[in-house]
PyMOL Python script that loads the backbone (N, CA, C, O; Angstrom):
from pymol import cmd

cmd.read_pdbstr("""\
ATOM      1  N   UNK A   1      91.534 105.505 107.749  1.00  0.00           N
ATOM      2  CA  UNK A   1      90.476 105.326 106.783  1.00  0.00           C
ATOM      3  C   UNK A   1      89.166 105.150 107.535  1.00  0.00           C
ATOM      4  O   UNK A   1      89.077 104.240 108.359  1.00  0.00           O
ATOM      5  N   UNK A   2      88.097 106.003 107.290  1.00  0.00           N
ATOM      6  CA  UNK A   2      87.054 105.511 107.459  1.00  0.00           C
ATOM      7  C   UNK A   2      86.173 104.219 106.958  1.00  0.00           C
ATOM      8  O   UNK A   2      86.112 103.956 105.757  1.00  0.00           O
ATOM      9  N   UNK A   3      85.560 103.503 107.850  1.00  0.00           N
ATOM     10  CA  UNK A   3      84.901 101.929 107.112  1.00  0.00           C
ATOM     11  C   UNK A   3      84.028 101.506 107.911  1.00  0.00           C
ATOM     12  O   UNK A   3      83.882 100.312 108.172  1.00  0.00           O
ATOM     13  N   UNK A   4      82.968 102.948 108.657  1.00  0.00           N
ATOM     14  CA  UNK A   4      82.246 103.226 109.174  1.00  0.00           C
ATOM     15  C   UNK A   4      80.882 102.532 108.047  1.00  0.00           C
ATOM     16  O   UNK A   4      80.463 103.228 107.122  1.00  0.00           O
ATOM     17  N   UNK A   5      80.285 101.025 108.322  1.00  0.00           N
ATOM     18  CA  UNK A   5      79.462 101.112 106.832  1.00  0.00           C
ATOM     19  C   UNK A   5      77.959 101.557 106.759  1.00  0.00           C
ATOM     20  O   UNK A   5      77.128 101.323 107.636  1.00  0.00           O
ATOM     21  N   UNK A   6      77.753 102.164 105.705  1.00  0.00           N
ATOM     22  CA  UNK A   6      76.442 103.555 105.561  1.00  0.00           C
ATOM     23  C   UNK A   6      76.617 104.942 105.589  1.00  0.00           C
ATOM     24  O   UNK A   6      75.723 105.757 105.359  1.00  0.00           O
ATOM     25  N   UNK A   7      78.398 105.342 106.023  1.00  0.00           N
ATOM     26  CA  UNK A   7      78.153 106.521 106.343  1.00  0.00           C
ATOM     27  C   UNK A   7      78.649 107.331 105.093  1.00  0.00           C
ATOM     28  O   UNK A   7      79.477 106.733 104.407  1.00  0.00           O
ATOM     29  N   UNK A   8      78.337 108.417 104.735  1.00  0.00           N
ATOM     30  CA  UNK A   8      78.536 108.859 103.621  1.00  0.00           C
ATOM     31  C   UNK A   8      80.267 109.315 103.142  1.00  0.00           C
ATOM     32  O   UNK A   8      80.778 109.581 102.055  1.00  0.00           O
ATOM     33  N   UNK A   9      80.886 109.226 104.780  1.00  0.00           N
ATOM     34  CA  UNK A   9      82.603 109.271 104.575  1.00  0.00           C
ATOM     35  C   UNK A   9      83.456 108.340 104.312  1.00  0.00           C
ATOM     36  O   UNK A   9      84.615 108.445 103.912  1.00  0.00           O
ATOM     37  N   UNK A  10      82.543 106.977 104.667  1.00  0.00           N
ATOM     38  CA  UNK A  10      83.186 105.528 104.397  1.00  0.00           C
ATOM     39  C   UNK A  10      84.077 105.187 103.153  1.00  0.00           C
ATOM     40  O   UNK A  10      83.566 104.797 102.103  1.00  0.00           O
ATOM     41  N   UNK A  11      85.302 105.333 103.295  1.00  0.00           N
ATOM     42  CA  UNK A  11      86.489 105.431 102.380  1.00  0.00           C
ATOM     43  C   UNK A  11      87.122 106.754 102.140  1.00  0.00           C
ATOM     44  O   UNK A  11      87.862 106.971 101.180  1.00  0.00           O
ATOM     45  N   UNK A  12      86.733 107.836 103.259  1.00  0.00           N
ATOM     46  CA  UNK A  12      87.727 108.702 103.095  1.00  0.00           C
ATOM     47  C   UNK A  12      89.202 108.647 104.182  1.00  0.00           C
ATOM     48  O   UNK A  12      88.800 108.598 105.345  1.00  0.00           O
ATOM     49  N   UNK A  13      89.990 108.644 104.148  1.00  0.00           N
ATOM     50  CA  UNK A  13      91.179 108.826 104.372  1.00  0.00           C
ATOM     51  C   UNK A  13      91.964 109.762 104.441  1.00  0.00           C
ATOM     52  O   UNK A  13      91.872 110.665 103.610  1.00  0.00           O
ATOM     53  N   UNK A  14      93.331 109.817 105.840  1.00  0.00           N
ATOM     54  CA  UNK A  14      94.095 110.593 105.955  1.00  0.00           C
ATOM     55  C   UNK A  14      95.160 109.853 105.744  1.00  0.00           C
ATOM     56  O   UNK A  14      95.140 108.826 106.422  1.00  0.00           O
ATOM     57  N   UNK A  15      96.583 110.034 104.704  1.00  0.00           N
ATOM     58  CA  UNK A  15      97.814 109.529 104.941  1.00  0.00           C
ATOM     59  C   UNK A  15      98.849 110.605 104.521  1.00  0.00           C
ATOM     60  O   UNK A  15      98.913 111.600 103.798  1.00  0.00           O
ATOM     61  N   UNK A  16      99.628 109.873 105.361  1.00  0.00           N
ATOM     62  CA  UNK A  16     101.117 110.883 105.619  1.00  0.00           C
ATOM     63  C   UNK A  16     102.289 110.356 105.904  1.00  0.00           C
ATOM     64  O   UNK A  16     102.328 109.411 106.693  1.00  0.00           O
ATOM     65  N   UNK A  17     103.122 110.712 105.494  1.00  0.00           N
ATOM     66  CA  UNK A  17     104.630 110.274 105.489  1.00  0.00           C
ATOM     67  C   UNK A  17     105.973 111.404 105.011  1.00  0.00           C
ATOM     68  O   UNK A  17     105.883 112.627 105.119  1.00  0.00           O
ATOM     69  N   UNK A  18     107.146 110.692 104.495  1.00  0.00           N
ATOM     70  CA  UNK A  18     107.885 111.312 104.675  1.00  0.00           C
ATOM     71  C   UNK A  18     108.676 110.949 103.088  1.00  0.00           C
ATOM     72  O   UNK A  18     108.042 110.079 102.491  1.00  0.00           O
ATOM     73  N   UNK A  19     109.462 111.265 102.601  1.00  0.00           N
ATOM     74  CA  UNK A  19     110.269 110.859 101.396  1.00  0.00           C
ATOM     75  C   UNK A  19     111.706 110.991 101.418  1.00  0.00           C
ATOM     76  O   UNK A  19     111.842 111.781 100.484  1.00  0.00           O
ATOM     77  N   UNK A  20     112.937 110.749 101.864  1.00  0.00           N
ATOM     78  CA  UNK A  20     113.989 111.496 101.823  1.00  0.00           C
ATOM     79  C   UNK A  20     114.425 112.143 101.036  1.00  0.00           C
ATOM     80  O   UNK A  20     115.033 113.188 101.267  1.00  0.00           O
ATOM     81  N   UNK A  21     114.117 111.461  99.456  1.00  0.00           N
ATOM     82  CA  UNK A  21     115.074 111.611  98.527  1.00  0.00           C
ATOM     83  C   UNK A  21     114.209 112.973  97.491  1.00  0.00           C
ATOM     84  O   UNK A  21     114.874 113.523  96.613  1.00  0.00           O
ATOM     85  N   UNK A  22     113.135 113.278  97.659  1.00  0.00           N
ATOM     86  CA  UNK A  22     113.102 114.467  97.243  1.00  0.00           C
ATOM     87  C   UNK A  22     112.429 115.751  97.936  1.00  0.00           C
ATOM     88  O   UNK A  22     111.574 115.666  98.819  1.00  0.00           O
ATOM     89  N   UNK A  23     112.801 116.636  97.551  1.00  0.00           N
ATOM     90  CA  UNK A  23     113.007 118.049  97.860  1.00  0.00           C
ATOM     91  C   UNK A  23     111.902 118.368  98.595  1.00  0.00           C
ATOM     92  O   UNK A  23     112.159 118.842  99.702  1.00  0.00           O
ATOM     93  N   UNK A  24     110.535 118.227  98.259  1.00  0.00           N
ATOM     94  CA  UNK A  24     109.097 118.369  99.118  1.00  0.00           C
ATOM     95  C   UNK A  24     109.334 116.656  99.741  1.00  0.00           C
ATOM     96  O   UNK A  24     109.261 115.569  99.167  1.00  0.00           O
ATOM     97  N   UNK A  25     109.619 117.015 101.065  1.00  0.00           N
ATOM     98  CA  UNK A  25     109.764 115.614 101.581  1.00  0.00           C
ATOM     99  C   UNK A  25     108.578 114.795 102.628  1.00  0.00           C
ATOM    100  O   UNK A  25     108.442 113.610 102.930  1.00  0.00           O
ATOM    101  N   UNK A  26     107.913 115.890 102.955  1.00  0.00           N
ATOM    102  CA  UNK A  26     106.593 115.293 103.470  1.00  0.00           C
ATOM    103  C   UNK A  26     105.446 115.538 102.903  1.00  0.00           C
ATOM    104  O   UNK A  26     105.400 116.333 101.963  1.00  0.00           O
ATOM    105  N   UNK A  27     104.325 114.911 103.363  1.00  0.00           N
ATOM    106  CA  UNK A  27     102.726 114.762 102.899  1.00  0.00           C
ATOM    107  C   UNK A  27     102.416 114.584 103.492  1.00  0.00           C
ATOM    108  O   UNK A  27     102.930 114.207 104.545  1.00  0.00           O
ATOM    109  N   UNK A  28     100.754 114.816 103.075  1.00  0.00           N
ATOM    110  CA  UNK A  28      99.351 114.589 103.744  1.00  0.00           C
ATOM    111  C   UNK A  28      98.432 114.383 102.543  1.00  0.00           C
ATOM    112  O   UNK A  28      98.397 115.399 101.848  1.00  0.00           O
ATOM    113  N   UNK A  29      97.894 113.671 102.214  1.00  0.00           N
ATOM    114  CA  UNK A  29      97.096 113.192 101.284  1.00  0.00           C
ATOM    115  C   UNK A  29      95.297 113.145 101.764  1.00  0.00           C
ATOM    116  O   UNK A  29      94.608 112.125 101.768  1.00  0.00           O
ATOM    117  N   UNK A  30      95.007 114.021 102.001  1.00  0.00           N
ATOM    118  CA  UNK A  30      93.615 114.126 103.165  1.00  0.00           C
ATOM    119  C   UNK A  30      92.451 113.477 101.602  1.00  0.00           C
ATOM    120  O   UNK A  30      92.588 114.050 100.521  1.00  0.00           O
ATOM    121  N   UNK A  31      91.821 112.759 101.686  1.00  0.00           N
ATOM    122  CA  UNK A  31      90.144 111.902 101.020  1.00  0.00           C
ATOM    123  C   UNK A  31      89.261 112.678 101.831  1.00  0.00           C
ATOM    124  O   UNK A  31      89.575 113.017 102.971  1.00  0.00           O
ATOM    125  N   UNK A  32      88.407 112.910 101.414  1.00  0.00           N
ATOM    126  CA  UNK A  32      86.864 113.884 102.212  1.00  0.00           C
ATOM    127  C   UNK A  32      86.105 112.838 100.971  1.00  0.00           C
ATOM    128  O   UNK A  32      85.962 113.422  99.897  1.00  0.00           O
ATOM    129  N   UNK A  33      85.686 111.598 100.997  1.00  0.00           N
ATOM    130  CA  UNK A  33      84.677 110.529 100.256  1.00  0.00           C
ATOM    131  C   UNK A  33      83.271 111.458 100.057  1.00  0.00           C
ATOM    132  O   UNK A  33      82.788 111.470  98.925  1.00  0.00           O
ATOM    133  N   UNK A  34      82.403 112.471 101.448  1.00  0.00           N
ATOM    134  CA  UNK A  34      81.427 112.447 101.013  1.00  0.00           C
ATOM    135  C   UNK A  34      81.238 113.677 100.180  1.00  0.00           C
ATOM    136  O   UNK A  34      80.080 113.918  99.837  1.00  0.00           O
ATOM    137  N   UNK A  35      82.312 114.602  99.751  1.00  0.00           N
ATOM    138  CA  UNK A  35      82.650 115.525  98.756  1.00  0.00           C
ATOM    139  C   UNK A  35      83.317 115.554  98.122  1.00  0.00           C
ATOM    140  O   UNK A  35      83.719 116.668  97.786  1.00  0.00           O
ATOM    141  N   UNK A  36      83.917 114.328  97.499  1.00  0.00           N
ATOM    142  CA  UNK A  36      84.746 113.209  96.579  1.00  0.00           C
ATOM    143  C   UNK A  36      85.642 114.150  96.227  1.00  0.00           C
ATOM    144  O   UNK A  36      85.645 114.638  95.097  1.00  0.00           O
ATOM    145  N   UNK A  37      86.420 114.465  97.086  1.00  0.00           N
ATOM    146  CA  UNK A  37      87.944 115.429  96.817  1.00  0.00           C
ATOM    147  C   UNK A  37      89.095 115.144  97.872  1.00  0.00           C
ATOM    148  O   UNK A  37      89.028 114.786  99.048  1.00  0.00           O
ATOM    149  N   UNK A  38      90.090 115.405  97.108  1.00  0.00           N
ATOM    150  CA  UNK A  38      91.028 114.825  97.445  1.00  0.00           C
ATOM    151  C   UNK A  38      92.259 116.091  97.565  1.00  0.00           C
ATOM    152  O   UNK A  38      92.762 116.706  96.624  1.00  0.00           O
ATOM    153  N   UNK A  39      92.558 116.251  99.095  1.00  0.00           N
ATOM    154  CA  UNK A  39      93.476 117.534  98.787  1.00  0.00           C
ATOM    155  C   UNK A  39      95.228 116.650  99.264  1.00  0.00           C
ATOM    156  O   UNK A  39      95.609 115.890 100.155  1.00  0.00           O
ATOM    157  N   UNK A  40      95.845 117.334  98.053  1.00  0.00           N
ATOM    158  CA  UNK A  40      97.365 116.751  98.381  1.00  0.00           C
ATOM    159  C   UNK A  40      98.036 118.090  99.002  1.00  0.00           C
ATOM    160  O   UNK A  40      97.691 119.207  98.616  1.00  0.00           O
ATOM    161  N   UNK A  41      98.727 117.947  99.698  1.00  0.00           N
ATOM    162  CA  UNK A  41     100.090 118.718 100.435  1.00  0.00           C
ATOM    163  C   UNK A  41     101.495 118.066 100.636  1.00  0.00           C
ATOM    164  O   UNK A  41     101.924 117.085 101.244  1.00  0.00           O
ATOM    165  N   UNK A  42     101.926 118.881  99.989  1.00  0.00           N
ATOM    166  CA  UNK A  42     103.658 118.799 100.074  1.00  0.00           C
ATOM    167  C   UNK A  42     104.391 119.595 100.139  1.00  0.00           C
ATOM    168  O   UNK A  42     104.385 120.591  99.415  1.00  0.00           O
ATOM    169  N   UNK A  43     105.636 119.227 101.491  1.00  0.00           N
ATOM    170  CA  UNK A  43     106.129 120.345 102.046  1.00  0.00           C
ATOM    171  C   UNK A  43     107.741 120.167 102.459  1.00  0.00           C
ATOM    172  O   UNK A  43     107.883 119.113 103.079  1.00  0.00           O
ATOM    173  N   UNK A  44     108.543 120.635 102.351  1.00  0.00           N
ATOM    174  CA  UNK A  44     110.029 120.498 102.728  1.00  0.00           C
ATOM    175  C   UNK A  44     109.643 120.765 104.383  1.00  0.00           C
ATOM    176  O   UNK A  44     108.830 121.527 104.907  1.00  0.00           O
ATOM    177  N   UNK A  45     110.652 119.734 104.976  1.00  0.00           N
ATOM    178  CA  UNK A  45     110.706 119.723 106.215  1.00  0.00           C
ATOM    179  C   UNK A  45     112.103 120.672 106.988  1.00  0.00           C
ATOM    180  O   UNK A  45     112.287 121.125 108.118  1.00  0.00           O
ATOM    181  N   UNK A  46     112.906 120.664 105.703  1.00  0.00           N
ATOM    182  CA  UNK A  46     114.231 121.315 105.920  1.00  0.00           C
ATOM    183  C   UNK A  46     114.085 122.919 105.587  1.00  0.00           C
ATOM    184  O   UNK A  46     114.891 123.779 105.942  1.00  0.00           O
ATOM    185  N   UNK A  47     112.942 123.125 104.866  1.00  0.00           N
ATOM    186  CA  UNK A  47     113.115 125.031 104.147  1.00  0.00           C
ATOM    187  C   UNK A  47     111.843 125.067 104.477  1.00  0.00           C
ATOM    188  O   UNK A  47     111.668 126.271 104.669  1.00  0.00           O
ATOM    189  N   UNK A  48     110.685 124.461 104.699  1.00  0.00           N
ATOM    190  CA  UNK A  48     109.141 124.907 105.105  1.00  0.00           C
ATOM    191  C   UNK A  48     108.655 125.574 103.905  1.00  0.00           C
ATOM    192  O   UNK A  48     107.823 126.458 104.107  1.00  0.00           O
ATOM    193  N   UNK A  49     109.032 125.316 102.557  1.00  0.00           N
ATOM    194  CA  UNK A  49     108.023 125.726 101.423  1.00  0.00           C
ATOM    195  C   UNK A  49     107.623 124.412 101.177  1.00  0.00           C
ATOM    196  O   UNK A  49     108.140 123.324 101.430  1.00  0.00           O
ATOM    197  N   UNK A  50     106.404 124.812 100.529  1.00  0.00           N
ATOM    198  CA  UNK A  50     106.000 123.390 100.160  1.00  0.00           C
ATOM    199  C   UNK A  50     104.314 123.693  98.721  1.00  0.00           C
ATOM    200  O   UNK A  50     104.065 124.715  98.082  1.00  0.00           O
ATOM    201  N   UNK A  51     103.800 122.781  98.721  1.00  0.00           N
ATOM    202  CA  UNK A  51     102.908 123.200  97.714  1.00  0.00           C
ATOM    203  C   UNK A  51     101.364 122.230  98.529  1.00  0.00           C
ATOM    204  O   UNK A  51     101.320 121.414  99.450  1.00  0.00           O
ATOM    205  N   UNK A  52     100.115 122.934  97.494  1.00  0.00           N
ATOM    206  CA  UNK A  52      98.621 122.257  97.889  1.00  0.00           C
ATOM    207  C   UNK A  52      97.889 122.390  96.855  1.00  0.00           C
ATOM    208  O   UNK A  52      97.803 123.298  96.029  1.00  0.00           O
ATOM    209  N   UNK A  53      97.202 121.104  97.003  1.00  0.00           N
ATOM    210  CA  UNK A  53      96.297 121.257  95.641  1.00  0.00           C
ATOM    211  C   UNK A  53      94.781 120.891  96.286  1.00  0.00           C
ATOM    212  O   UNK A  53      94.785 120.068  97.202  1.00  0.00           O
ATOM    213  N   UNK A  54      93.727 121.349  95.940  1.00  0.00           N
ATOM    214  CA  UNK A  54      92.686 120.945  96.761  1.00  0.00           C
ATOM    215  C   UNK A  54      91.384 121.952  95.856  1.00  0.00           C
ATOM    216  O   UNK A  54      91.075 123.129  96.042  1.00  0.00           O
ATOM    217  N   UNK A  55      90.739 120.791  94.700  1.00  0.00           N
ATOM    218  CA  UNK A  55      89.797 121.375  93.714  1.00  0.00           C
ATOM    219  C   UNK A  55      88.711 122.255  94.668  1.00  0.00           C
ATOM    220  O   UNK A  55      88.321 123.330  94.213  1.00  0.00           O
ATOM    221  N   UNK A  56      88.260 121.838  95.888  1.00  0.00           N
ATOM    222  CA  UNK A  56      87.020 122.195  96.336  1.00  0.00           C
ATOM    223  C   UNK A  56      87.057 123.528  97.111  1.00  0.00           C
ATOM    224  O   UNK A  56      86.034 124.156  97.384  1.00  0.00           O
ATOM    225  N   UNK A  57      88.808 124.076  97.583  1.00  0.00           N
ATOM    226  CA  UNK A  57      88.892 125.024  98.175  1.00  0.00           C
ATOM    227  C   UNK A  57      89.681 126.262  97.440  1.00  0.00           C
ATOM    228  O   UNK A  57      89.748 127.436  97.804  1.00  0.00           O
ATOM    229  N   UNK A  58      90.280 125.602  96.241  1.00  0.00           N
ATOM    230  CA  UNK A  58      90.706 126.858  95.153  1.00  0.00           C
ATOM    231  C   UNK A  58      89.606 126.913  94.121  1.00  0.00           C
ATOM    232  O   UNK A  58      89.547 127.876  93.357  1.00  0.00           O
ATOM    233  N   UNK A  59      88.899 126.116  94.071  1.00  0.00           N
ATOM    234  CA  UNK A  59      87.909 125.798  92.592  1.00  0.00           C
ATOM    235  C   UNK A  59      89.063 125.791  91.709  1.00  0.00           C
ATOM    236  O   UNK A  59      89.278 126.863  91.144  1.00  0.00           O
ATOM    237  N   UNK A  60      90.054 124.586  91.399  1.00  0.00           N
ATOM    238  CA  UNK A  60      90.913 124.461  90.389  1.00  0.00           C
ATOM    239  C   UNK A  60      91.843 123.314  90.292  1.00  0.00           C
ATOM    240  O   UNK A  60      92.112 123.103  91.474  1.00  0.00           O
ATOM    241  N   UNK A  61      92.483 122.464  89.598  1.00  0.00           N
ATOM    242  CA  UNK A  61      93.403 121.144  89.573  1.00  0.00           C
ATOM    243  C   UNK A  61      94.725 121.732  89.907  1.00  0.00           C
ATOM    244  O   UNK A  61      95.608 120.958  90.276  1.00  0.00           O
ATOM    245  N   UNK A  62      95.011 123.202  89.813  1.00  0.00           N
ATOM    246  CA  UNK A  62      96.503 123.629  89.447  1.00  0.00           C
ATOM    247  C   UNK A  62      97.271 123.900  91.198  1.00  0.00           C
ATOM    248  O   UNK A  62      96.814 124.685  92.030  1.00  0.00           O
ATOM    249  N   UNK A  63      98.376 123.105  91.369  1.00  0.00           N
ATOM    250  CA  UNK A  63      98.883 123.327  92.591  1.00  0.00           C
ATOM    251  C   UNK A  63      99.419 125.001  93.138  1.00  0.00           C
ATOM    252  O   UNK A  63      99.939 125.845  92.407  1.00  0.00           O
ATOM    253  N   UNK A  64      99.135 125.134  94.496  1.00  0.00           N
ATOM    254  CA  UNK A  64      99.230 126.710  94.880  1.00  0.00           C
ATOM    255  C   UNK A  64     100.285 126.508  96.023  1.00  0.00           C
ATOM    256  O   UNK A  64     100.105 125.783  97.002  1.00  0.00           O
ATOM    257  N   UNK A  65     101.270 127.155  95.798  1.00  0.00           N
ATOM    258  CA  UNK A  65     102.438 127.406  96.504  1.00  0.00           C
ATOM    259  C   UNK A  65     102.992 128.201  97.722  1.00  0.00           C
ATOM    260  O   UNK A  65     102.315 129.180  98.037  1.00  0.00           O
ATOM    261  N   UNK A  66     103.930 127.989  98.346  1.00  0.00           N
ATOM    262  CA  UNK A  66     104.306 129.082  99.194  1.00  0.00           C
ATOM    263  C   UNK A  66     105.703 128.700  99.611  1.00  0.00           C
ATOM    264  O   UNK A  66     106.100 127.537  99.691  1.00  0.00           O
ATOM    265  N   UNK A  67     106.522 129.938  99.909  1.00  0.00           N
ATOM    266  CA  UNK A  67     107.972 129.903 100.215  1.00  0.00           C
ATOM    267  C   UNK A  67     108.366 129.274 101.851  1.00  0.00           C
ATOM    268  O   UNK A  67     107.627 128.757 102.689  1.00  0.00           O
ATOM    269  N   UNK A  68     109.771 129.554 101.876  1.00  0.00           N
ATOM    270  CA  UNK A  68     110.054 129.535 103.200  1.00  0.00           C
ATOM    271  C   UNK A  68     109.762 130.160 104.399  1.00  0.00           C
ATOM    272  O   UNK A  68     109.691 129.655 105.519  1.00  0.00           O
ATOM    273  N   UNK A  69     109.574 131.476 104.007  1.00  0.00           N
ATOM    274  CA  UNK A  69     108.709 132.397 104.832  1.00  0.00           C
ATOM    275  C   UNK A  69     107.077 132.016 105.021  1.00  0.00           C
ATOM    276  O   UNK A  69     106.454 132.507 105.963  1.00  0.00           O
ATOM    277  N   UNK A  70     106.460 131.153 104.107  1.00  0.00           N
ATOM    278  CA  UNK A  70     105.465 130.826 104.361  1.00  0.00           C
ATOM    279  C   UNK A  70     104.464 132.204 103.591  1.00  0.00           C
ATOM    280  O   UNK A  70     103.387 132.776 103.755  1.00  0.00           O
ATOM    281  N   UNK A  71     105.383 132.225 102.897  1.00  0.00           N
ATOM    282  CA  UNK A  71     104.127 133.529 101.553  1.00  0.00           C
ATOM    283  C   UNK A  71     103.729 132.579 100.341  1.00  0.00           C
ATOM    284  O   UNK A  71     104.256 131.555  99.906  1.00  0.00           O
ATOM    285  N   UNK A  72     102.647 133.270  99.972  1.00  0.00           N
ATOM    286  CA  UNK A  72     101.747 132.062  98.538  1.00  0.00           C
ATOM    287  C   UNK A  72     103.366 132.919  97.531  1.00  0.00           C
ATOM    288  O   UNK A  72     104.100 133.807  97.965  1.00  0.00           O
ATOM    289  N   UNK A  73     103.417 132.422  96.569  1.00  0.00           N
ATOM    290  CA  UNK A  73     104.140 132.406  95.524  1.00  0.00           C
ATOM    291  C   UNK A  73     103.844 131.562  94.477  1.00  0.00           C
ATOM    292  O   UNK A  73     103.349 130.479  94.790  1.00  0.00           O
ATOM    293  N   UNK A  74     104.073 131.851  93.019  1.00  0.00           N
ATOM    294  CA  UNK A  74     103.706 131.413  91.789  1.00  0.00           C
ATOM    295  C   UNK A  74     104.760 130.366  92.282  1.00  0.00           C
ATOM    296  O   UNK A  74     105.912 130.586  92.657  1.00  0.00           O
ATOM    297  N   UNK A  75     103.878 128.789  92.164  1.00  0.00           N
ATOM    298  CA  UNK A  75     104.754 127.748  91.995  1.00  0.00           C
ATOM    299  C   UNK A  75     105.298 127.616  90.397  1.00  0.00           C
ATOM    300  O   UNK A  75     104.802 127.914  89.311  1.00  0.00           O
ATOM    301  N   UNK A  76     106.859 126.880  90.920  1.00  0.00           N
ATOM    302  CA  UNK A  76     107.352 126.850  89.257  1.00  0.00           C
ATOM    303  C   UNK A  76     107.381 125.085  88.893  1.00  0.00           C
ATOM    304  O   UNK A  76     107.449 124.022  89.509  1.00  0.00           O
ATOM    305  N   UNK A  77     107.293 125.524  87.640  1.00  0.00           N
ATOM    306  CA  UNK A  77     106.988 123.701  86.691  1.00  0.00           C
ATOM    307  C   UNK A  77     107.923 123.097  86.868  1.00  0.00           C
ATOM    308  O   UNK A  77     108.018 121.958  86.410  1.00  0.00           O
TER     309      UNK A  77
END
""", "prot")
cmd.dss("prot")
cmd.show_as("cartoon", "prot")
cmd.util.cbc("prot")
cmd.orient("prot")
């Protein structure tokens, strides 16, 4: 976390971890505070598909996908 105080990133944040118990089992939760967006990533560590959501670099809320091969693919609901 940034807590740098005055600077315009102060409260943005990187966190990451792991989940066992479901299927997209890791993250990265990246904060960018001074362009108040927030990009999530989640990714199987066992098959390497995983999904991203990130308003400021798709212009959109809706998560964008990709397989094991690492191709975009229509994520499913």
């Amino acid at each position: 976390m940034n807590i740098k105080p005055g600077d315009a990133e102060n409260g943005g944040y990187i966190k990451y971890g792991n989940d066992s118990v479901s299927e997209l089992n890791a993250y990265y939760l990246i904060y960018n505070k001074g362009k108040d967006n927030l990009t999530d990533i989640y990714w199987s560590q066992k098959n390497k598909n995983g999904k991203v959501k990130d308003p400021l670099k798709f212009g959109d809320e809706v998560w964008h996908c990709w397989d094991s091969s690492l191709n975009d693919v229509e994520c499913s609901q």
